[in-house]
DOFI-995271 format. One line per field, with one value per residue: residue in three letters; x, y, z of N, C-alpha, C, O in turn; residue number from 0. Coordinates in steps of 0.05 Angstrom, whole numbers, m for minus. Example, Ala and Ser with C-alpha at 12.3 -4.5 7.8 and 13.67 -1.06 7.14 Angstrom:
residuo: c(Ala, Ser)
nx: c(264, 257)
ny: c(m114, m45)
nz: c(156, 142)
cax: c(246, 273)
cay: c(m90, m21)
caz: c(156, 143)
cx: c(264, 258)
cy: c(m66, 1)
cz: c(156, 157)
ox: c(285, 268)
oy: c(m66, 23)
oz: c(169, 161)
num: c(0, 1)
//
This chain:
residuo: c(Unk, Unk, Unk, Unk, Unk, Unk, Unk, Unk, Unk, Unk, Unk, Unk, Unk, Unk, Unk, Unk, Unk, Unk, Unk, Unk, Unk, Unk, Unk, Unk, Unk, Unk, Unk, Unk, Unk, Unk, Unk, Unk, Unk, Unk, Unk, Unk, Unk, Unk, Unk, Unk, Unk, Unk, Unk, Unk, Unk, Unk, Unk, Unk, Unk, Unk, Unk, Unk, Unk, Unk, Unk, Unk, Unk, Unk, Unk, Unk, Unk, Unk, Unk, Unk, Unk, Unk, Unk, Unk, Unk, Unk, Unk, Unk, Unk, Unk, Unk, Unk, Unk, Unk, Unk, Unk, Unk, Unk, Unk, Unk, Unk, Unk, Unk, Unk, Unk, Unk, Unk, Unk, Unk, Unk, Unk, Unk, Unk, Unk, Unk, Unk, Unk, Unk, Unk, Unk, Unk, Unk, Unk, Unk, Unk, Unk, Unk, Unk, Unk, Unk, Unk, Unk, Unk, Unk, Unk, Unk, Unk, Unk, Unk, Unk, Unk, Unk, Unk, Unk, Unk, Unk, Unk, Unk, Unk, Unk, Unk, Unk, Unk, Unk, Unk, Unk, Unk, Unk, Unk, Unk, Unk, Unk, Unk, Unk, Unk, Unk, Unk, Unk, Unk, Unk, Unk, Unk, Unk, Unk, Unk, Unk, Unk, Unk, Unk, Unk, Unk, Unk, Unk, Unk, Unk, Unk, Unk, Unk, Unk, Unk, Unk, Unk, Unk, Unk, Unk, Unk, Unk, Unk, Unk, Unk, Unk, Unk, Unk, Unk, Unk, Unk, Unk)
nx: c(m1537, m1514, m1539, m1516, m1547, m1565, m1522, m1507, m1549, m1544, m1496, m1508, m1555, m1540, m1508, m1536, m1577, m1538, m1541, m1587, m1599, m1603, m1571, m1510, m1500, m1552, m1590, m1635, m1687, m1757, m1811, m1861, m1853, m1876, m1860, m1838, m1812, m1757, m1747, m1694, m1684, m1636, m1629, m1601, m1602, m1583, m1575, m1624, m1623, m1627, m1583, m1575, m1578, m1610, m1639, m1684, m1695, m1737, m1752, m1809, m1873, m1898, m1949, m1959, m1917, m1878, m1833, m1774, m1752, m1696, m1671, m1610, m1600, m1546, m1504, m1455, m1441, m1479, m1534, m1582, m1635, m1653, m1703, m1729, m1780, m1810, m1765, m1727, m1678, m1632, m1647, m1626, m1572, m1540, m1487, m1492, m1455, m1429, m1386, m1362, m1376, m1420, m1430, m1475, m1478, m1492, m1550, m1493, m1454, m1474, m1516, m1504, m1546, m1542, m1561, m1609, m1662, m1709, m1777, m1798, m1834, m1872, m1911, m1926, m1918, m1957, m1935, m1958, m2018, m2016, m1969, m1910, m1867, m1810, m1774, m1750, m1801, m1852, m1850, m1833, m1888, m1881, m1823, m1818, m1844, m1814, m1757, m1784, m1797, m1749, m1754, m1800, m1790, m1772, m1762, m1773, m1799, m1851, m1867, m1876, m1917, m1961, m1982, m2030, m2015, m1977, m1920, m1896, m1846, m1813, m1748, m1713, m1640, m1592, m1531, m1498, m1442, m1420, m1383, m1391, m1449, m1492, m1540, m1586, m1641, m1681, m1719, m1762, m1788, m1843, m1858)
ny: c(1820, 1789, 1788, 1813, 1783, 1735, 1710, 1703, 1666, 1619, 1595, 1586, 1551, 1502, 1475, 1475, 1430, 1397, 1385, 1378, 1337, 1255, 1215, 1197, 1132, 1119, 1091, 1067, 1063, 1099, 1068, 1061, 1066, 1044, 971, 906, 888, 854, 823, 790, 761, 741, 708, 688, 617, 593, 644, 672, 720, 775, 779, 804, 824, 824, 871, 866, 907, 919, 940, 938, 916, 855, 812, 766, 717, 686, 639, 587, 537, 495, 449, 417, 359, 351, 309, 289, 347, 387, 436, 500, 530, 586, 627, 671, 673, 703, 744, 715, 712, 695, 697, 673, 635, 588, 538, 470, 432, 366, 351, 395, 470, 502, 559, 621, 652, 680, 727, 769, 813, 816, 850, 884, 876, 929, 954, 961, 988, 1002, 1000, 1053, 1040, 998, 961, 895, 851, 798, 735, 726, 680, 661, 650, 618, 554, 541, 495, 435, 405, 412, 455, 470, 513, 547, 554, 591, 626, 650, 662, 705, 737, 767, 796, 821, 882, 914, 964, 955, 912, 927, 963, 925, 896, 921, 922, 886, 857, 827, 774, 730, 679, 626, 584, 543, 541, 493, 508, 473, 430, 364, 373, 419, 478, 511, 533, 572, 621, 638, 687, 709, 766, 789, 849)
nz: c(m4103, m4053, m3979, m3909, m3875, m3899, m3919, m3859, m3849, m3895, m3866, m3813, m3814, m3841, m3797, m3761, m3778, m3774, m3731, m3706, m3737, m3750, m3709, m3714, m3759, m3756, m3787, m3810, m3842, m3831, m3795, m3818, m3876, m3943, m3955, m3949, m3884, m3845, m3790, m3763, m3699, m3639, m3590, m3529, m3509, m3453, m3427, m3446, m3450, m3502, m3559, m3606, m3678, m3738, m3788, m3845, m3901, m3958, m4018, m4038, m4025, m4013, m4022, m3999, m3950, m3951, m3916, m3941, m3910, m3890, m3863, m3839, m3795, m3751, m3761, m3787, m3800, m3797, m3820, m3821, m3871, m3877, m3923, m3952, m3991, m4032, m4049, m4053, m4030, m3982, m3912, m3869, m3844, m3812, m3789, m3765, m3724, m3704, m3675, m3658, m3652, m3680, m3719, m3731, m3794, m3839, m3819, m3827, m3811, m3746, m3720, m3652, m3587, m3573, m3615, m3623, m3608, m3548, m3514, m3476, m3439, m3386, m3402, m3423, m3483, m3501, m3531, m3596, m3611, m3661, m3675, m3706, m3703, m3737, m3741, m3714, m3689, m3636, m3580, m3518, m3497, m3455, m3450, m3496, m3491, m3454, m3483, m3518, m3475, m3478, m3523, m3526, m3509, m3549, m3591, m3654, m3660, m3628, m3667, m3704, m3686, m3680, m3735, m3769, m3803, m3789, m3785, m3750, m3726, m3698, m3683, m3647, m3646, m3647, m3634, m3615, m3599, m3585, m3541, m3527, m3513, m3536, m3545, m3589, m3602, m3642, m3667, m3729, m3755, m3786, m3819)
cax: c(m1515, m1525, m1538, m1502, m1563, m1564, m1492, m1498, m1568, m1522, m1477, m1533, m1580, m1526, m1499, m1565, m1588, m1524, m1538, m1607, m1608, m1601, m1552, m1481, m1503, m1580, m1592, m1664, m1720, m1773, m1829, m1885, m1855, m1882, m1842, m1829, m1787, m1756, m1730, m1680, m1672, m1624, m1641, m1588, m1619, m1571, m1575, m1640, m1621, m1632, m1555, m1573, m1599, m1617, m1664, m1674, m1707, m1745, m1772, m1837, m1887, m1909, m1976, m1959, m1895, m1866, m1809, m1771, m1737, m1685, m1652, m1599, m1595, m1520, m1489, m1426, m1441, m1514, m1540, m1607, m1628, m1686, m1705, m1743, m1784, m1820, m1747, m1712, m1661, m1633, m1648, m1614, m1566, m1528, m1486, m1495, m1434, m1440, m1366, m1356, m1397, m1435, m1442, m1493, m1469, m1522, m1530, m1474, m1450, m1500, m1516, m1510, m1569, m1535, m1564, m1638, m1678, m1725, m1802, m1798, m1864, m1868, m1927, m1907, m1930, m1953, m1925, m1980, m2010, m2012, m1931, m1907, m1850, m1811, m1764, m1749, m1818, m1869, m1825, m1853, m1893, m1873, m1792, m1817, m1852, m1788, m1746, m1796, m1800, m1723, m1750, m1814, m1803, m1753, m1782, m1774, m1827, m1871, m1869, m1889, m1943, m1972, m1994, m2051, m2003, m1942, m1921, m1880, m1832, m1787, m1734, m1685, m1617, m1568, m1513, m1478, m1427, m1414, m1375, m1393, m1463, m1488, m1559, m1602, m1675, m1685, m1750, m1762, m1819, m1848, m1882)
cay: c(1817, 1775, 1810, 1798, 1764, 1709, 1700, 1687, 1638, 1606, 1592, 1570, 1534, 1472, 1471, 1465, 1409, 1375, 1385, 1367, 1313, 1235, 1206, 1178, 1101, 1113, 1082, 1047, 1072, 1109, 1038, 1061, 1074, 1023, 956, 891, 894, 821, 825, 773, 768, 718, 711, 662, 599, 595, 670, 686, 756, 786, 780, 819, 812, 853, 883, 870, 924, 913, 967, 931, 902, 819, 803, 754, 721, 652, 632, 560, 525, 469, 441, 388, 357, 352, 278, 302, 364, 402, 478, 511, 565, 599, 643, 694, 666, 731, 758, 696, 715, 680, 706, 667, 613, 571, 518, 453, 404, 342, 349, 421, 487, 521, 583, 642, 661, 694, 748, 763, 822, 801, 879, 873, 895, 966, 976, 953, 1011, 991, 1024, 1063, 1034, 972, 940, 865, 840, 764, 724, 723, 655, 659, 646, 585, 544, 531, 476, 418, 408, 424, 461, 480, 543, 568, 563, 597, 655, 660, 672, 722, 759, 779, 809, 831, 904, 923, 975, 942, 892, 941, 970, 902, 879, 946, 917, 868, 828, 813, 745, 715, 646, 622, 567, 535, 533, 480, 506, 457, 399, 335, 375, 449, 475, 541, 544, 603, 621, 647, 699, 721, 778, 805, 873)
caz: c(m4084, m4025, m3954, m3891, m3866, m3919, m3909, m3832, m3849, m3898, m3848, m3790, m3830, m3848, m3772, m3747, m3788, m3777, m3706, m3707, m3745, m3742, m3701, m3729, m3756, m3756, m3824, m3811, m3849, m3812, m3798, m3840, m3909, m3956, m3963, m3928, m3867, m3836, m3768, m3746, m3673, m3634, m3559, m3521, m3486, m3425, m3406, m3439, m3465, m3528, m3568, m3634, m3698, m3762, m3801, m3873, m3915, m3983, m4023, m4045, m4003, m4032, m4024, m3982, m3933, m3945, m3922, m3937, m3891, m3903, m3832, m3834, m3775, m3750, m3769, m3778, m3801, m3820, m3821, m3818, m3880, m3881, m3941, m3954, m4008, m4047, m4051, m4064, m4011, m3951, m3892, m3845, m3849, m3790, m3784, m3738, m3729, m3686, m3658, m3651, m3652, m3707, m3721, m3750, m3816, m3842, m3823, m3814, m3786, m3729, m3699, m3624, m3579, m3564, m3631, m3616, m3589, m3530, m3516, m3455, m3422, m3367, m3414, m3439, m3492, m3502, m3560, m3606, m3615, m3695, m3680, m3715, m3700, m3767, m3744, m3687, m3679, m3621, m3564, m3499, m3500, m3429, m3459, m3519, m3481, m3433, m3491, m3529, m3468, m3482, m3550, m3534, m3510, m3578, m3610, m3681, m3642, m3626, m3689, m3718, m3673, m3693, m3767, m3772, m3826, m3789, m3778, m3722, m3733, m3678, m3681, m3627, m3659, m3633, m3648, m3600, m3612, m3568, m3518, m3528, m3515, m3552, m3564, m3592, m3601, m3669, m3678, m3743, m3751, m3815, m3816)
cx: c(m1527, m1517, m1529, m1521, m1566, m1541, m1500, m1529, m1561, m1510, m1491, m1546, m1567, m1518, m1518, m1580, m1572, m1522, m1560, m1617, m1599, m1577, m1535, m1495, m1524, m1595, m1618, m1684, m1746, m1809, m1855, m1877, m1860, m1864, m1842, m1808, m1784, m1734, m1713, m1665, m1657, m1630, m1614, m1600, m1615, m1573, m1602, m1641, m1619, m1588, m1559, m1585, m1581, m1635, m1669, m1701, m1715, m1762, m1796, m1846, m1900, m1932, m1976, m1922, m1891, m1840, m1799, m1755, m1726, m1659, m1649, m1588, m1554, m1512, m1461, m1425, m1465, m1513, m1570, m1602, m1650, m1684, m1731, m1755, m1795, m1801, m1733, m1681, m1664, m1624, m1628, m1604, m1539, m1518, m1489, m1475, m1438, m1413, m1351, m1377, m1397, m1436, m1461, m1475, m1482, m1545, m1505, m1457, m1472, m1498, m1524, m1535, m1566, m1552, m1593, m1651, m1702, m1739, m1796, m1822, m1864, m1890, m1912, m1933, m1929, m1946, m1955, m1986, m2019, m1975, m1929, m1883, m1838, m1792, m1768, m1773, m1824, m1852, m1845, m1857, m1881, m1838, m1795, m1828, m1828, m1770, m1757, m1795, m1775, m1726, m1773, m1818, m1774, m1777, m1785, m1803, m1845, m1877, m1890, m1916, m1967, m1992, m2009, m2035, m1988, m1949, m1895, m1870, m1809, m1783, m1721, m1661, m1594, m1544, m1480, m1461, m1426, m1410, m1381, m1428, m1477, m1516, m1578, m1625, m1673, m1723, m1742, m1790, m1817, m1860, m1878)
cy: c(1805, 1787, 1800, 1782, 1737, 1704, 1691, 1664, 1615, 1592, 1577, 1553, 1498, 1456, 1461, 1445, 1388, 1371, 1371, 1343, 1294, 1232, 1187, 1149, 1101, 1104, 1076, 1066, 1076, 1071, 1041, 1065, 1045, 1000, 942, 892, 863, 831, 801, 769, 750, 729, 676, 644, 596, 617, 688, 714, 750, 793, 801, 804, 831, 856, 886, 888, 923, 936, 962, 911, 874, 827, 790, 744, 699, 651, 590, 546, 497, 462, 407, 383, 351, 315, 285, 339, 380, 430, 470, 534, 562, 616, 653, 688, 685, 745, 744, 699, 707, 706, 705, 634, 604, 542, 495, 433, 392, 348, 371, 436, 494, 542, 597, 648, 673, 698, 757, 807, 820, 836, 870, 886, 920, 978, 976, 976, 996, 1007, 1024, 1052, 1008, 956, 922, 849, 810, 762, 717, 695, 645, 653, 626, 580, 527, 503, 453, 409, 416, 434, 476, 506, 551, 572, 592, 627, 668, 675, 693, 736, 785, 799, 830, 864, 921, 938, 968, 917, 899, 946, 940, 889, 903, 944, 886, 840, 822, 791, 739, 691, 650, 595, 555, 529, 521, 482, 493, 431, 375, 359, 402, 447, 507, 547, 563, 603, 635, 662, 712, 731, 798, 822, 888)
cz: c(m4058, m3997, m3929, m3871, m3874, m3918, m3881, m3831, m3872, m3886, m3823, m3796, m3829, m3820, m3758, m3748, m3783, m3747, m3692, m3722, m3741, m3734, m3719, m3733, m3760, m3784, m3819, m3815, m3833, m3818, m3813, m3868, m3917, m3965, m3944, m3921, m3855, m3815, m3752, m3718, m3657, m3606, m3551, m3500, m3459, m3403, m3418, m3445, m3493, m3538, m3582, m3654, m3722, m3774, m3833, m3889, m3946, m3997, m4040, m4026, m4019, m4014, m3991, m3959, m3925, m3941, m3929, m3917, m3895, m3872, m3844, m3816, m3769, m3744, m3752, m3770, m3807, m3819, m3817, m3843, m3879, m3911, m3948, m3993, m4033, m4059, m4060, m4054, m3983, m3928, m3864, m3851, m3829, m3798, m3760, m3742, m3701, m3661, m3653, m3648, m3685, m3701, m3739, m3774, m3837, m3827, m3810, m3827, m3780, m3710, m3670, m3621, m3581, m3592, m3639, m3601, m3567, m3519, m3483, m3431, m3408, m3378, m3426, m3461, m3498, m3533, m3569, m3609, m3644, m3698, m3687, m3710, m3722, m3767, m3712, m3678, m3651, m3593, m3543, m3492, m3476, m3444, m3479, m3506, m3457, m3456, m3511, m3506, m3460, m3506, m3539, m3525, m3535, m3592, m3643, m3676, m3638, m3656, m3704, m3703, m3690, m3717, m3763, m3785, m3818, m3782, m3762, m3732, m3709, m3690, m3656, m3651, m3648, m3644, m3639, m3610, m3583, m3538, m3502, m3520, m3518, m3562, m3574, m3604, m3620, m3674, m3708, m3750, m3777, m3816, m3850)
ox: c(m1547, m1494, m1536, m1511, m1569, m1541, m1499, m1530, m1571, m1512, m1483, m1549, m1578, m1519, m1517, m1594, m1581, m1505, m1557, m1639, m1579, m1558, m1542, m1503, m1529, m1610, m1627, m1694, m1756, m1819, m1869, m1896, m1853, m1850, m1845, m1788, m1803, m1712, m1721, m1641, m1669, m1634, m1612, m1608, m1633, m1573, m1608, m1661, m1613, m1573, m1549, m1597, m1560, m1653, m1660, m1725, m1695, m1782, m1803, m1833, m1911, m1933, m1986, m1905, m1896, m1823, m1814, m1737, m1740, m1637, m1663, m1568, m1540, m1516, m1451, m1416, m1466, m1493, m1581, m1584, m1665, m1662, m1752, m1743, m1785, m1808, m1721, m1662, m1682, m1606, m1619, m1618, m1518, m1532, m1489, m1477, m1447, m1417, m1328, m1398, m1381, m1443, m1465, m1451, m1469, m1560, m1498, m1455, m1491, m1481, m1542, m1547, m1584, m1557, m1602, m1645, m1712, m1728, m1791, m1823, m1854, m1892, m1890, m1955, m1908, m1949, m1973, m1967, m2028, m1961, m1944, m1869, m1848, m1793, m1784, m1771, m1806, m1840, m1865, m1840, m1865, m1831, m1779, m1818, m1828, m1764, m1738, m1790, m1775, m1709, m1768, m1840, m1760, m1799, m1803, m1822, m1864, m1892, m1914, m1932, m1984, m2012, m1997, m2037, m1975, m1972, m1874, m1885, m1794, m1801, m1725, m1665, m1576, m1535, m1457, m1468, m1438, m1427, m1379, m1438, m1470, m1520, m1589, m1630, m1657, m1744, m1720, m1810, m1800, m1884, m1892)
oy: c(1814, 1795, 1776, 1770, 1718, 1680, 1666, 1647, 1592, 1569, 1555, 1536, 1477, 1431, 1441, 1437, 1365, 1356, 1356, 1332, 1298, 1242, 1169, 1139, 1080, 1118, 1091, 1081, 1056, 1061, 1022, 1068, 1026, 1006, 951, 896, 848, 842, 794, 773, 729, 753, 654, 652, 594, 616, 710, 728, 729, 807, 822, 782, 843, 840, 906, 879, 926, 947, 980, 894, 879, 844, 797, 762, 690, 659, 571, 563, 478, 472, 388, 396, 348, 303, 287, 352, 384, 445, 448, 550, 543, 616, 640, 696, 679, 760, 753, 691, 708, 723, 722, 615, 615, 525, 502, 417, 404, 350, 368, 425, 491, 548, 587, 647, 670, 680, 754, 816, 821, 843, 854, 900, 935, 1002, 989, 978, 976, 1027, 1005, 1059, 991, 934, 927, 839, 798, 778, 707, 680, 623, 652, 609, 601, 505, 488, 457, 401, 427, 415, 488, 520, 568, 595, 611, 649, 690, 698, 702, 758, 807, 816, 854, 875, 940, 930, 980, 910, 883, 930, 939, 874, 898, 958, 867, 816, 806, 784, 750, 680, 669, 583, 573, 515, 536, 466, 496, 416, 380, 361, 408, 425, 525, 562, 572, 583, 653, 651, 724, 717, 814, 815, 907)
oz: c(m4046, m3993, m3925, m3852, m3859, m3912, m3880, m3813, m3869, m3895, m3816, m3778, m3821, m3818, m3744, m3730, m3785, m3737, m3673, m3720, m3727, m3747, m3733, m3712, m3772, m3796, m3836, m3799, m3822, m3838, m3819, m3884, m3904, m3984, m3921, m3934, m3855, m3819, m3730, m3714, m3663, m3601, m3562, m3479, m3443, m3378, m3409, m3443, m3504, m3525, m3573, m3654, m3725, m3769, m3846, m3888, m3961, m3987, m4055, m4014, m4040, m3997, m3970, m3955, m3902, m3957, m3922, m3914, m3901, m3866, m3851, m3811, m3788, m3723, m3729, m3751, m3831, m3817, m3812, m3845, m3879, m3921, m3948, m4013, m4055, m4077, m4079, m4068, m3967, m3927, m3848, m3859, m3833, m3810, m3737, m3760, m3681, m3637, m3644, m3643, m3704, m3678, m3761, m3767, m3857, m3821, m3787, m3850, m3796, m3693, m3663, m3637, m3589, m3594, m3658, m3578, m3577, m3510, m3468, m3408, m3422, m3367, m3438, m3457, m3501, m3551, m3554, m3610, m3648, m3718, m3678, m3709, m3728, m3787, m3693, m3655, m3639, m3583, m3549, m3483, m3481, m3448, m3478, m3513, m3447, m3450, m3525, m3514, m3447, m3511, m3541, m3530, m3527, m3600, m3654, m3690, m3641, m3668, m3711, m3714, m3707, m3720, m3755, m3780, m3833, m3775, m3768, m3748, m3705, m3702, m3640, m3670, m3640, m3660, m3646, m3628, m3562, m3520, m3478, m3519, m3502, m3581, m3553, m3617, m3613, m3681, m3711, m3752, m3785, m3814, m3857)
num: c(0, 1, 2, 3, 4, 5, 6, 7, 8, 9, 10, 11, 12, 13, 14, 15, 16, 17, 18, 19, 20, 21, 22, 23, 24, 25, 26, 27, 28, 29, 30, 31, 32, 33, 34, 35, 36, 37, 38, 39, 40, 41, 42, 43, 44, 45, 46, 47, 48, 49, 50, 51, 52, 53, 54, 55, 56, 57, 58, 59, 60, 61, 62, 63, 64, 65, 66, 67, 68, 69, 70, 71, 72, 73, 74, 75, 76, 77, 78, 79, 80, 81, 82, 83, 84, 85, 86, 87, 88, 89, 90, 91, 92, 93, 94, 95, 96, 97, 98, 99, 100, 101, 102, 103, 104, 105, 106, 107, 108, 109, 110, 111, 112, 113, 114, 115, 116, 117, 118, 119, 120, 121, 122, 123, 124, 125, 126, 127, 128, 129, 130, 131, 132, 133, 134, 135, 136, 137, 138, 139, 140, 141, 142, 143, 144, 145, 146, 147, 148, 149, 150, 151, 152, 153, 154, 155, 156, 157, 158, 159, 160, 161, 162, 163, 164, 165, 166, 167, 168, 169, 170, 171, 172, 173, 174, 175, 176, 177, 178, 179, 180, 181, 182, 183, 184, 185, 186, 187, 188, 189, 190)
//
């Protein structure tokens, strides 16, 4: 027969955990379990802040960390995809039109910052210079370290500098038309 002690820790035990544990929404796997992680971050060029992103989660770690990249410039109409070559999933895919705007469309829902955690400490870190630049060619490093230094205190960033193996890729993404002008800094970081 069960004793009125075990009845009222019963009763405490579940409240407690549901009190103490993760916040409403906190889905993201603690950064050391085993598996490649791909962080897509969008940073806007005009204002320079960090928009949002996401975080894509794989539950085996590849060897290695190719992606492809296929940019058509905008005629009428082009895109940008990237893909996540080991997985054989796109990562990230944009359009570019000549006489309107483009937009992100992968990914897509694009999580704002609010949902980016950021390390409490006034250290900055430099953009590594193993970073490659996967499209537009050669883009001037001072831009390129202005708009990394919108990313670089995200704790998903930290997290990744952290590992010997990550890899860094920025873009510029014009996702401007004739009259419009829209464009965004594309980091993508592999830990």
């Amino acid at each position: 027969m069960m004793g009125f002690k075990s009845l009222i820790l019963m009763m405490i035990i579940p409240l407690c955990a549901s009190m103490c544990g993760c916040p409403e929404g906190d889905d993201y796997p603690e950064p050391y379990l085993p598996g490649d992680r791909i962080a897509v971050l969008i940073v806007d060029d005009a204002t320079q802040t960090f928009e949002g992103g996401t975080i894509y989660y794989y539950n085996e770690q590849n060897g290695s960390f190719n992606l492809s990249v296929e940019n058509i410039p905008a005629q009428d109409a082009g895109y940008i995809k990237v893909n996540f070559v080991e997985a054989n999933q796109l990562i990230y895919y944009a359009t570019q039109i000549f006489n309107g705007n483009g937009q992100i469309i992968i990914p897509n829902p694009l999580l704002d910052s609010s949902h980016f955690e950021r390390v409490l400490t006034n250290d900055f870190v430099t953009l590594p210079q193993t970073a490659i630049e996967l499209t537009n060619g050669p883009s001037d490093i001072t831009e390129v370290e202005t708009k990394w230094s919108a990313i670089q205190s995200l704790q998903i960033v930290r997290w990744g500098m952290e590992h010997s193996n990550s890899k860094i890729y920025y873009f510029k993404q014009n996702l401007d038309g004739e009259f419009t002008a829209n464009p965004k800094w594309v980091f993508i970081l592999n830990f």
